[in-house]
ZAVEX-449293 format. One line per 3 residues: number of its first residue (from 1); for each residue x, y, z of C-alpha. Coordinates in steps of 0.1 Angstrom, whole numbers, plus 5000, padded with zeros to 4 digits. Example, Ala and Ser with C-alpha at 12.3 -4.5 7.8 and 13.67 -1.06 7.14 Angstrom:
<sites>
1	5123,4955,5078  5137,4989,5071
</sites>
This chain:
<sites>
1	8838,0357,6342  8843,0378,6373  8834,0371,6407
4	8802,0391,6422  8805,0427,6428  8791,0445,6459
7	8770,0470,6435  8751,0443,6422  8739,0416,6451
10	8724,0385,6444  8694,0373,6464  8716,0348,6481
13	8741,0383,6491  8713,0392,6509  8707,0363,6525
16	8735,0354,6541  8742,0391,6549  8713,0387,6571
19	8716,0354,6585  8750,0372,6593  8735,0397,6611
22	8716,0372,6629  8743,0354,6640  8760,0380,6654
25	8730,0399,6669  8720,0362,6690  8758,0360,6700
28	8760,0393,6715  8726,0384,6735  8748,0355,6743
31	8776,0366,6759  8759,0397,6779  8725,0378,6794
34	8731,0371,6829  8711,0341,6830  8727,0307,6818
37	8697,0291,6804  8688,0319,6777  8730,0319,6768
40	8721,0285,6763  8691,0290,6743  8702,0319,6721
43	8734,0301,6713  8710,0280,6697  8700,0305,6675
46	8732,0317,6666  8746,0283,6650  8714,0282,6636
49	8718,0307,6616  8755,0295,6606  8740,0260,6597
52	8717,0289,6576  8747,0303,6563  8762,0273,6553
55	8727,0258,6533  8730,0294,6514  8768,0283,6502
58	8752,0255,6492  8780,0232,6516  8748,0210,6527
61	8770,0181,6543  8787,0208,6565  8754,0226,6576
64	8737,0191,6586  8767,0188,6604  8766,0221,6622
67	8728,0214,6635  8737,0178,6640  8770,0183,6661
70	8765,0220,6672  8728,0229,6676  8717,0193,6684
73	8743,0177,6706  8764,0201,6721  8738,0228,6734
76	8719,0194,6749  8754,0191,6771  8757,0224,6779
79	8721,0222,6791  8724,0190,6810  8756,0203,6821
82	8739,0230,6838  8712,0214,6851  8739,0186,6868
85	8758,0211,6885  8728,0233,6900  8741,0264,6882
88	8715,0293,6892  8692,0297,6863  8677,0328,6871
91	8700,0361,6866  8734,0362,6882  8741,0394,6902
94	8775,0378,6912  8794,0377,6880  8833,0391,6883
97	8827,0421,6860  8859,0438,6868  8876,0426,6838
100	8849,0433,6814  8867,0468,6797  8898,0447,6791
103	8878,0417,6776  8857,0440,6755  8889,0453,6740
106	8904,0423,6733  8872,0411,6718  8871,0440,6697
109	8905,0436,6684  8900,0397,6680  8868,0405,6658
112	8886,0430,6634  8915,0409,6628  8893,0382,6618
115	8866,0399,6597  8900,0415,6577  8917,0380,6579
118	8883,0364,6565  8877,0395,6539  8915,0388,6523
121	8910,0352,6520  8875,0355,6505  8886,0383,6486
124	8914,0361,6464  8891,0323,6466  8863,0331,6448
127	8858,0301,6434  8827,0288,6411  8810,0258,6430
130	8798,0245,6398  8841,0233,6394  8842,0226,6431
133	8813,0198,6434  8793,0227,6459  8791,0212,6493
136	8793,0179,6487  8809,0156,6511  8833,0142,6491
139	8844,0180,6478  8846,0188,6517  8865,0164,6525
142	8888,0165,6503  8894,0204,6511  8892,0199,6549
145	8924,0171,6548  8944,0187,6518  8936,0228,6524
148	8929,0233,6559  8942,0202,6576  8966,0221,6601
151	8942,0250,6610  8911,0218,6620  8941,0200,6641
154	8945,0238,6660  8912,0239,6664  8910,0202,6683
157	8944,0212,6703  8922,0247,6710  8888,0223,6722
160	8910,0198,6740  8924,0229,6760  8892,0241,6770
163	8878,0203,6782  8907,0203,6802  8903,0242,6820
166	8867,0235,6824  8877,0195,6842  8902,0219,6863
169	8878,0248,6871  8849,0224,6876  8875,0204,6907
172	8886,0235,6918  8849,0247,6929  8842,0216,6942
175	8869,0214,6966  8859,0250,6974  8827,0243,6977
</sites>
């Protein structure tokens, strides 16, 4: 048996094919609102609709994860964090947008190298979730710490990196300040 062929779409295709869209619609809102608060709120909607995307692969334990972690805890400390530091809430007329080509072209670039990085890897790993165990925790598991263990310890160097620029950008303003 083959894997699924774009002539012929399942029902679940189309599903996550728009909770794609979705996603990416709400995280364009994101990054081009100039108020804070609705960032705030449509990043909400934007791992929503991964935690969507992940129900549809059937990988439950990772979507439960992705509204418990993502949508539940970490939007509530972007939002507290917003409200702690009096950041304006209303629109923000004095944003830097001189770099905004430059960032627009790197975001580009950064988007097609992962949608053909993600269509290669897909395109080889179909793989029946029937053999797999679906999204069960244990099959998770064991595919996060024998598969992908070195690209999720990246990723923690990547976070820890940007805890540690937001400390330093945070003490910088309030010297400033």
């Amino acid at each position: 048996m083959t894997g699924p062929s774009l002539l012929d779409p399942s029902g679940a295709d189309i599903v996550l094919v728009a909770l794609g869209i979705v996603a990416v619609g709400s995280a364009l809102v994101v990054v081009t609102t100039r108020q804070l608060v609705h960032a705030a709120l449509w990043l909400i909607v934007t791992l929503g609709a991964v935690a969507a995307s992940f129900l549809v692969l059937t990988a439950e334990f990772v979507a439960w994860v992705q509204v418990l972690v993502y949508v539940g805890a970490v939007i509530a400390l972007l939002l507290f964090a917003l409200m702690l530091t009096r950041a304006p809430i209303g629109a923000s007329e004095d944003l830097n947008t001189a770099n905004r080509p430059i960032a627009a072209v790197v975001a580009a670039a950064t988007a097609v190298a992962l949608v053909t990085l993600v269509i290669d890897a897909l395109h080889a790993a179909y793989i029946s979730t029937a053999v797999t165990g679906g999204g069960s925790a244990a099959a998770s598991g064991g595919s996060l710490f024998r598969t992908w263990v070195l690209p999720f310890e990246v990723l923690s160097l990547v976070l820890l990196s940007a805890l540690v620029g937001a400390i330093v950008v945070s003490r910088r303003r309030a010297e400033t300040g």
